[in-house]
Structure formats: C-alpha cells, structure tokens
C-alpha positions, 0 to 999 in steps of 0.5 A: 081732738078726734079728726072726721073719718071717711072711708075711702071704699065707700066712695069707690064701691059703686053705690050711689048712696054710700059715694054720695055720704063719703061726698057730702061728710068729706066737703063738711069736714073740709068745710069746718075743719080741714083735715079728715082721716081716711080708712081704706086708702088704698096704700098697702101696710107693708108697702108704709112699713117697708117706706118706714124702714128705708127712710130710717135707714137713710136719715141715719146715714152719715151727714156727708153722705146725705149732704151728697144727695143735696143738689144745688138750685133744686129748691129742695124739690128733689134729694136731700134738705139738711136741717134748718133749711126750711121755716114756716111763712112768716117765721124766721125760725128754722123748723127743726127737720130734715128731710127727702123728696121724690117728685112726679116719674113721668112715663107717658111722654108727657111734654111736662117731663122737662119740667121735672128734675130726674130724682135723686137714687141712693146708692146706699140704699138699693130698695129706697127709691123703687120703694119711694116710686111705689109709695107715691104711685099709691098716694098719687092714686089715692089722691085722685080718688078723694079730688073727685069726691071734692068736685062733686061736693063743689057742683064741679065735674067728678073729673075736672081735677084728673087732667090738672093733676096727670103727671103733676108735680106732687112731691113725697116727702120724707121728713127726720125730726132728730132727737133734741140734745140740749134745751129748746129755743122753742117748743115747736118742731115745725112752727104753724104753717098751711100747706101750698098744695092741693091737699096733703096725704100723710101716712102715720107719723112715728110719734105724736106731735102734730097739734091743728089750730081749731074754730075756737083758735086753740091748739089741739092734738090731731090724732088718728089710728094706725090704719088711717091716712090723715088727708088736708085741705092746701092753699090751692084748693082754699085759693082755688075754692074762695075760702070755701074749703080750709086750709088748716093751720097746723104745726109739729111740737116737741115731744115731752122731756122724757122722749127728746132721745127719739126721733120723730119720722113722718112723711106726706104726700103733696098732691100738686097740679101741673104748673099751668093750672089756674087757680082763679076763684071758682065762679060758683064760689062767689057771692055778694056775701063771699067776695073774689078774695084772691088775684089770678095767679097759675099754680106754678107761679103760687109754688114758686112765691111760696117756695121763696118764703118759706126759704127753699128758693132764692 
C-alpha cells in the first residue's frame, strides 16, 4: 500500500492555495487512513544518517552497559528499555524490542521542566545525546508545522496546538529489533497497536516491516521512500477529534527467513502535549449523527493509563 504523500514545503511556502491542498489532502488522509508520507520535512539527511550510526552504535554495546542506562521508576520514559519490557495494549506478548528515549530539553525556564527527568548521557557514545537533542528539535519543529495544518483542517485556530505542545512532553525514541535466533512463537515483532500520542513522526526504519490494518481490515505493507517521513495520527488526537481523525492500528512483522540475521532499527517521534491539556471532545466534532465517545480525561492522566497497560508503569 502506497501511504498518501503531502509536501511539507507546500503548506510553509506562503501560498495561499498550495497551504490550503496540503490542508484539505492532509485531514483527508487522516481522515480515511491515518498515516501519511511527508516530503520536505525539514530533518536534514545527514542529521537521520548520523542518528542511524549512534543508535547502532549504542544498541550494540554490551547488555550490562545498556542496562546501566535503565533507570528505575522512569517508566521507560527516559534511557534505556531492555527487551520484552513493553507489549502492545490488550496482549500479553512481549514486543520483541528494546529500545532508548530521550525526552523534552526545556530551556526557557518553563515551570513544566520539573515534570521532566533530566535525560540519560552515554558516556560510551560522546555525539549520541547532542545528536539526539538535535533530532528531536528538528522533529519537534516539524511536528508543529503539521498540527497547524490540522487545525485548520478542524475550523480550529492555526495555532490552537502551539501552546499545548511548547515544551511538551514528546518523547525520540530509538527502538533495536535484534536478529531472531531461533524459531518464533509469533510472527510479529511488535504486535497491533495505535499510538498514545498526538501524532508520530517516523524517520525511515532500516528494514521493512510495518503492516497497517486498513478499511477492508486486512494487513498491508506500509511503505514510503527514502526521503520521506511516515507522520500518524495518535489516541490524543482521535480522542481529542471524536473519532474524526483515526488512529491507525499498525504493527511490526518479522522479516522472511533469509533475513532473521538482521537487525531491524527504527525510530519515531511522539509528539506529546503538556500534561494539563484536555483532551475532551472538540464541540465541533459532535453531532446527533457522531455522539461524545469519549469522558474528560487530561493528557497526562491518558499517558499514564496507557503507560500502565502497555506494562511500562506499575
């Protein structure tokens, strides 16, 4: 399945007609499909090789000295997650993963910055974590860009999301499929799951993989190019949108035989707002035909629920 592709530039240019296509082919995308492909994001190719490089360097260091970045009570929110630590809502299979966060750098003296633990450095790795705080400045910017887009597409304020998300609490993560070693219980790598967040940005994975479960409720290869960033729709903003934009269900398969002696790397942005925002359904999104399908519930209490099933949180 080839995933709807929006250019970025077009929506920044300053035309009022090309900003308003990105609009309306954005909302429709998310809309119907919940992922699109975004051309002229705005990360810098070196900056995603350079990403790549660290990230492999780090996940093949040796397990005691990734375990000593796993810090205790952080919910994986911050370092390191050692494999089979997370599983998708609703299983109770391990994902067959790993992975690395790095959360919000708040500079501004911003109250908010005693919400966030400080992030984990690698003393192994000098560039990791200036390369990290680079990556997710970019993605964060990015980020930004494309929820303007969608409240205009809502009838919402082009910049109702920009105080929601200043010095939100998005999280980069970097996530290590290991080779598979002996015969699978499962044939997925991270079982079927929606995202918790407001939308997710992902800078292309090193393998294929990801499948999304389309209208017709099959399983299809999402696949985008090189120079694309895959963006989807979260829970937030489905939540936030009364079902309106759709929180795509995806998942990650193993690879064919001849290819369990790879890795597979990836790693997303997820775009969070500060805790305080509601999450109540949009007034404009409610109708006689579209009911409230959702309580009151702030983002921060929503992280925290779902932070508790997917078994990061006790």
């Amino acid at each position: 399945m080839s995933i709807p592709v929006v250019n970025l530039a077009d929506f920044l240019s300053g035309d009022p007609q090309l900003k308003q296509k990105f609009v309306n082919d954005l909302g429709k995308a998310y809309e119907s499909v919940g992922f699109v492909a975004v051309t002229n994001h705005g990360i810098p190719e070196e900056l995603i090789t350079d990403l790549y490089k660290y990230v492999q360097q780090f996940f093949a260091l040796p397990l005691d000295a990734k375990r000593s970045y796993e810090v205790a009570g952080l919910a994986g929110q911050r370092g390191y997650t050692s494999f089979g630590k997370e599983h998708a809502k609703g299983s109770d299979a391990p994902d067959l993963k790993e992975f690395y966060q790095h959360g919000q750098i708040v500079e501004d003296g911003d109250p908010v910055k005693k919400e966030y633990p400080d992030n984990v450095v690698i003393k192994e790795i000098p560039a990791f974590t200036p390369t990290l705080n680079k990556t997710y400045k970019a993605f964060e910017k990015s980020g930004k860009a494309l929820l303007q887009a969608i409240a205009l597409y809502l009838g919402l304020d082009e910049n109702y999301f920009s105080s929601h998300v200043h010095n939100g609490n998005s999280i980069l993560r970097a996530i290590h499929y290991p080779p598979i070693v002996a015969e699978p219980k499962s044939s997925i790598r991270a079982e079927q799951h929606e995202d918790i967040n407001l939308i997710t940005l992902l800078v292309g994975a090193s393998a294929g993989g990801l499948q999304i479960l389309n209208k017709q409720n099959e399983w299809v290869d999402a696949i985008s190019q090189p120079d694309q960033i895959v963006v989807n729709v979260g829970d937030m903003l489905q939540r936030l949108t009364n079902n309106k934009l759709k929180s795509t269900t995806h998942r990650v398969v193993n690879p064919p035989r001849e290819l369990w002696h790879t890795s597979r790397f990836s790693i997303p942005f997820f775009l969070h707002p500060r805790s305080e925002m509601s999450l109540a359904c949009l007034a404009s999104t409610i109708d006689k035909d579209h009911p409230k399908a959702y309580e009151d519930i702030s983002a921060g209490e929503y992280l925290d629920e779902r932070l508790r099933e997917i078994g990061l949180k006790k």
